[in-house]
N, C-alpha and C positions, 0 to 999 in steps of 0.2 A: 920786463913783463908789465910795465907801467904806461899807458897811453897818456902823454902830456900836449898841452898844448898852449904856446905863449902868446898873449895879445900884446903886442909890441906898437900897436897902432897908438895914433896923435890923440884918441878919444881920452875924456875924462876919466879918471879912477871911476868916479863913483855910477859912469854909462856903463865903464868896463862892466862893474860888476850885476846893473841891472840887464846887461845883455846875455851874462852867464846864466844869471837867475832863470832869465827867460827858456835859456836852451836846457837848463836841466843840470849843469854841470853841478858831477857830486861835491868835488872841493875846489875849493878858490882859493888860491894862494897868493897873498900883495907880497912882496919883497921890493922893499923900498931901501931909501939910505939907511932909515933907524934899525929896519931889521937887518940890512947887511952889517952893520956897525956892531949889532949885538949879536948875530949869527943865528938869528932866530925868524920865525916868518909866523904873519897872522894869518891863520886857515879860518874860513867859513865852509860848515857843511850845507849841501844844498837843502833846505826845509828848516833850517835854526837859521836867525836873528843876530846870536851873539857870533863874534870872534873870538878865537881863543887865540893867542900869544904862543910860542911853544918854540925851540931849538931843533933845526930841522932835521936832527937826528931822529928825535920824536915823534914828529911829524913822519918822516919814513916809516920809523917802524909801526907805528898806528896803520900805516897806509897799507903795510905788507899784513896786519893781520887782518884788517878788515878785507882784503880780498880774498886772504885763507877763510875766511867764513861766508862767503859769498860762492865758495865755488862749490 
């Protein structure tokens, strides 16, 4: 019940994520080698600044609540 979407294109990390900003997308997820290595991925929510760090079990279940409160 999750609508994802991967930018696998040649562009920069850092266009990647000014192009997300642009469209609105609520989280951003980089998973790079450092996050694959430690099993964890940095999310940006769309309107915060910082990233958070997180084990993407956490990051799931974060995702699954905040759509329980959205509905």
């Amino acid at each position: 019940g999750v609508r994802v979407e991967v930018d696998s294109s040649d562009e920069t990390v850092s266009k990647k994520i000014r192009l997300a900003q642009k469209a609105k997308v609520p989280y951003m997820v980089v998973l790079g080698d450092k996050e694959k290595d430690l099993k964890n991925v940095s999310v940006r929510e769309y309107g915060k600044d910082n990233t958070d760090v997180m084990s993407l079990s956490k990051f799931v279940d974060k995702l699954v609540e905040d759509i329980g409160r959205r509905r």
